[in-house]
C-alpha positions in Angstrom: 119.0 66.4 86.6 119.5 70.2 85.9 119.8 72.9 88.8 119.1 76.1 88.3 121.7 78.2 89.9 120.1 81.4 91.9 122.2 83.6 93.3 122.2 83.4 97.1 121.8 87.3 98.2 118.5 87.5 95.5 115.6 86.2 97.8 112.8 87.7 95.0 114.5 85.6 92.6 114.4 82.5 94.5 111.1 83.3 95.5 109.2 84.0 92.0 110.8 80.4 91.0 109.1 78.4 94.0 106.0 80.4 94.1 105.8 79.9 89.9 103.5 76.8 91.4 100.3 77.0 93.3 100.2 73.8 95.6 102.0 71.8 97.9 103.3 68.7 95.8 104.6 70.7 92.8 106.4 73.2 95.2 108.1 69.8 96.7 108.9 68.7 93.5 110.6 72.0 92.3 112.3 72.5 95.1 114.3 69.5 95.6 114.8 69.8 91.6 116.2 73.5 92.3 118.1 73.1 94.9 115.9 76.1 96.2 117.5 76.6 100.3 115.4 75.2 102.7 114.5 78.5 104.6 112.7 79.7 101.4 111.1 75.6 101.2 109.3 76.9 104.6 108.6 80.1 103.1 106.9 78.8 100.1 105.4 76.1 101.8 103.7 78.1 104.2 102.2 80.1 101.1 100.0 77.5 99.0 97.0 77.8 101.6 96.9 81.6 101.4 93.8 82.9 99.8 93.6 85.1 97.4 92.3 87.9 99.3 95.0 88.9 101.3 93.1 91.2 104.1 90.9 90.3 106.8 89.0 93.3 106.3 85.8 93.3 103.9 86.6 96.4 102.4 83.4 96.3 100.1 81.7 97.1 103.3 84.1 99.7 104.7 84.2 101.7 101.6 81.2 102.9 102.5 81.7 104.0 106.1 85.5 104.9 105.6 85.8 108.3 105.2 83.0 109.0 107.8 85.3 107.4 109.9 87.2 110.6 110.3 90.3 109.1 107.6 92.9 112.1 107.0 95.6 112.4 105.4 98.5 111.9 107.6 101.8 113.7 107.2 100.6 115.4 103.4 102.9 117.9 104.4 106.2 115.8 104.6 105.2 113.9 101.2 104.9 117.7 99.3 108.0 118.6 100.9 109.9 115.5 99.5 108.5 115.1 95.8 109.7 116.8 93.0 107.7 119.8 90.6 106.1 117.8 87.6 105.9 114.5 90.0 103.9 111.5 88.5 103.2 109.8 91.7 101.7 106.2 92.5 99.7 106.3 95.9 99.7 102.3 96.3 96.7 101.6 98.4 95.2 104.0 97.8 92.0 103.6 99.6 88.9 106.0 98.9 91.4 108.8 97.9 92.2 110.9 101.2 95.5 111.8 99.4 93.8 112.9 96.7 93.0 116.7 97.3 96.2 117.3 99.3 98.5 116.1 97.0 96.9 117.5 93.6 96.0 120.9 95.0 100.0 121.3 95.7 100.5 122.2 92.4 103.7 119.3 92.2 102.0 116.5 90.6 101.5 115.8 86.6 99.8 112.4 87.3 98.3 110.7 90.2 97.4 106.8 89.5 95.4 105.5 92.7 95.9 101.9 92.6 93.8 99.5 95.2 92.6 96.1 95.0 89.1 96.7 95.8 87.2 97.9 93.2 84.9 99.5 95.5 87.3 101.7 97.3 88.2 102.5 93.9 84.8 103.3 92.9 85.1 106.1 95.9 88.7 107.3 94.5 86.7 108.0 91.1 84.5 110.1 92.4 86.7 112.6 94.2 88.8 112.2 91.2 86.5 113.7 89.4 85.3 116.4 91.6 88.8 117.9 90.7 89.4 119.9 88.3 92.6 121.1 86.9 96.3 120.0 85.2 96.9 116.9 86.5 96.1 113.6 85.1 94.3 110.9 87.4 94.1 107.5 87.1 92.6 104.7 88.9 94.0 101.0 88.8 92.8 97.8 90.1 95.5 96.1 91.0 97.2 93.5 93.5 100.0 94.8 95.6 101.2 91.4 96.6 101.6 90.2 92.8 104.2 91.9 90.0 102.9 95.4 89.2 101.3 96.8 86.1 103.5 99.5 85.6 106.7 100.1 83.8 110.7 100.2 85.0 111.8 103.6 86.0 107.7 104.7 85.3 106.9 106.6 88.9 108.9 110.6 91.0 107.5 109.1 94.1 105.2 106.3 95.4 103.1 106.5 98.5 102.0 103.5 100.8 99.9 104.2 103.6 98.6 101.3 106.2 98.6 98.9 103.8 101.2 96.2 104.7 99.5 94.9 107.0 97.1 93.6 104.9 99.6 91.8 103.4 101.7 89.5 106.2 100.9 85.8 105.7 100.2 84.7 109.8 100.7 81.0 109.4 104.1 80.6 108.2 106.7 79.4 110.1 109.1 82.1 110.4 108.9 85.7 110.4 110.8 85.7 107.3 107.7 84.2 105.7 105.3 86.3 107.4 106.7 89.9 105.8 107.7 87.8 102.4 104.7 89.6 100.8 106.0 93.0 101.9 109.4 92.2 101.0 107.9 91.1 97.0 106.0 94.2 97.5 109.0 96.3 97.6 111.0 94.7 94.9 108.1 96.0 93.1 107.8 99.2 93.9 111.5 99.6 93.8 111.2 98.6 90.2 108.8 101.1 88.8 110.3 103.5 90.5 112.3 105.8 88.6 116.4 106.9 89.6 116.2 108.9 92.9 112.3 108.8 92.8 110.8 109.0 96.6 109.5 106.5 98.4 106.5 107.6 101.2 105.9 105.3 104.2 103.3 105.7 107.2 102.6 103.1 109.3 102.3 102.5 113.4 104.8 101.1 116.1 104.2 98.3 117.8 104.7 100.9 121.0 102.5 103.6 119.3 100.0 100.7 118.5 99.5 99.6 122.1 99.3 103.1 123.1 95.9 103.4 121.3 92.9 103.6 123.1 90.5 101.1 121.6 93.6 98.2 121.3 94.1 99.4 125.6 90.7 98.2 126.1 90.5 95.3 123.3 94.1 93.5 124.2 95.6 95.2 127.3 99.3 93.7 127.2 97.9 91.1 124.9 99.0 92.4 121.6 100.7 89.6 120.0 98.1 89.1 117.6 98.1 92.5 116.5 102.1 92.8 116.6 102.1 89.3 114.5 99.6 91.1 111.8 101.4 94.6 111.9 104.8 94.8 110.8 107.0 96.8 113.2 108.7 100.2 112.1 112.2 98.4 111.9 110.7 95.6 110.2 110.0 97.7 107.5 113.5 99.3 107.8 115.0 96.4 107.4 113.1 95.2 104.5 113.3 98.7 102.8 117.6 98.6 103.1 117.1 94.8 101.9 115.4 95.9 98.6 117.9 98.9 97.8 116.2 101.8 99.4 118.0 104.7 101.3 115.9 106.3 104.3 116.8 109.8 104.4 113.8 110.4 107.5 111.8 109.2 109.8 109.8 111.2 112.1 106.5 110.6 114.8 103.7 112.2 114.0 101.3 113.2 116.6 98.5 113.7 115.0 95.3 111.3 114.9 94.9 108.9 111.6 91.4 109.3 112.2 91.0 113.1 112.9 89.0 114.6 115.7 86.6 111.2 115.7 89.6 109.6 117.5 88.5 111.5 120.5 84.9 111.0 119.8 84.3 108.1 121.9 80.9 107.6 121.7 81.0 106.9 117.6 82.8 103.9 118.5 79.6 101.9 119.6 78.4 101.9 116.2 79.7 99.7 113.9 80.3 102.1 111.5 83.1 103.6 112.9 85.2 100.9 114.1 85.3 99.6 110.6 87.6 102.5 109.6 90.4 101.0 111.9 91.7 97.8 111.6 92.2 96.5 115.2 89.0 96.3 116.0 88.3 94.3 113.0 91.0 92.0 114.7 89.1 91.5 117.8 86.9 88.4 118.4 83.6 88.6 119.5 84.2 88.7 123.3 87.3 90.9 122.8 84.5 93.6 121.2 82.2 93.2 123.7 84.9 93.5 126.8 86.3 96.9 125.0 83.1 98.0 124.6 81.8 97.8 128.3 85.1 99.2 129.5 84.7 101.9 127.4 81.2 102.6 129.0 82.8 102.4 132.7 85.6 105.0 131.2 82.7 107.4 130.2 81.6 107.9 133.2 84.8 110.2 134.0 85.3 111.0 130.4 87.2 114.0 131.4 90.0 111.7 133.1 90.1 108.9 129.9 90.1 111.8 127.8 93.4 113.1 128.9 94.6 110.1 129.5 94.3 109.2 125.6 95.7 112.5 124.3 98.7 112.5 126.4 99.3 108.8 124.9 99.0 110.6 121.6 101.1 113.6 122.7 104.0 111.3 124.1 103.9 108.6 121.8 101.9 109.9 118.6 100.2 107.5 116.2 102.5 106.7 113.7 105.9 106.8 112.0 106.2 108.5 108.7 109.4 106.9 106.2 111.0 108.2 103.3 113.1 107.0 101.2 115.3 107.3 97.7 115.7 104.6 95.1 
């Protein structure tokens, strides 16, 4: 029998060998022919049953409400400050494009590829695309984020990702390791096509800043595990991100709503519409919903009180964590 020698410290490696096979028995066989460690047996293991489709969310549907539901782009400031002049940026995840005007009317960028994996958000991205005019060349890709990336070594100045990892945890493995593999292949990735010194752009929520929200107060309570198991905590990511090579040179809170002035616009939130533009009430079960919804009623009645209730959670806590980091 022949063993195929991995080094021990190169986890993407070891896992692009196991996960070469897509179900259970040819995993087992090529594992105990590999000598693959057993921690990674678990890992792979847990991933033959995940679907293809990563995310919860039907994001055919929310294309078309997402931007009504108040989207901005969070911390645009920070990323201009960080990239370089003549910056050909990746914005993986890219969503219907909120980055898009921002980022291009900074006068930094040569290229902007906007790469997501549903071909309606990207259908959204085209459009505003298109309603700019000037220098700088735009592309959209359809691409997986979870799987080896179309792009070139050394091809990107600076790579954004914003809310989009957890889209891609895997809930039913075993360890926690498992869970955040995705991310953790993700990064490899991205670390790849990033070019010497190139910036990497980060925002994502806290577990604390995640709680803190209004709608996930009156959908969990103290019952976030299900949320905390789906979202990947701000030193998870750390951790992952020194794991894969990257140097954080900052991290900062920002205060200011993902979702604009609609945050505080309670009343959307009964239509449909507008909870699809945030993922934790796409998280909720039916009876979670309809709890959260009459408590929000009840909290209406002295909107004055909830109201500053939410925005000194926001002014205390803030929404989320903006990372950046240097290949």
């Amino acid at each position: 029998m022949t063993t195929l020698e991995i080094p021990p410290m190169d986890i993407h490696a070891q896992l692009l060998v196991v996960l070469g096979f897509d179900n259970a028995p040819s995993i087992q066989r090529t594992v105990a022919e590999r000598q693959v460690p057993e921690e990674l047996q678990l890992i792979a293991l847990s991933c033959v049953s995940m679907p293809s489709q990563l995310s919860y969310e039907n994001y055919d549907e929310v294309s078309l409400y997402y931007d009504s539901g108040g989207r901005v782009p969070k911390c645009a400031d920070i990323i201009i400050s960080n990239i370089t002049e003549n910056c050909n940026l990746l914005d993986a995840g890219c969503g219907t494009g909120n980055y898009l005007h921002p980022l291009v009317s900074s006068g930094k960028l040569s290229g902007y590829t906007g790469m997501d994996l549903n071909e309606k958000m990207l259908e959204q991205f085209s459009k505003k695309a298109n309603a700019l005019a000037g220098h700088v060349k735009i592309n959209a890709k359809c691409a997986d984020i979870t799987k080896p990336l179309p792009f070139s070594d050394n091809e990107f100045d600076a790579v954004i990702v914003n809310h989009v990892f957890h889209h891609i945890t895997n809930e039913s493995a075993p360890t926690r390791e498992g869970q955040l593999m995705y991310i953790e292949m993700a990064l490899h990735e991205i670390y790849r096509i990033m070019k010497s010194g190139a910036v990497l752009c980060l925002n994502l929520a806290s577990h604390k800043q995640l709680a803190s929200l209004w709608f996930c107060e009156l959908l969990y309570g103290n019952k976030m595990d299900r949320v905390n198991l789906r979202f990947p905590d701000v030193g998870e990511i750390e951790d992952l991100l020194t794991k894969s090579g990257f140097q954080i040179t900052l991290k900062e809170v920002s205060h200011e709503s993902l979702l604009g002035e609609t945050y505080y616009e309670y009343e959307k939130y009964f239509d449909e519409a507008y909870r699809k533009a945030a993922s934790p009430w796409t998280l909720s079960t039916p009876d979670e919903l309809d709890h959260a919804l009459k408590e929000l009623r009840k909290k209406l009645e002295n909107r004055e009180e909830f109201d500053a209730h939410v925005r000194m959670q926001m002014k205390t806590i803030g929404m989320t964590h903006e990372i950046i980091c240097t290949k």
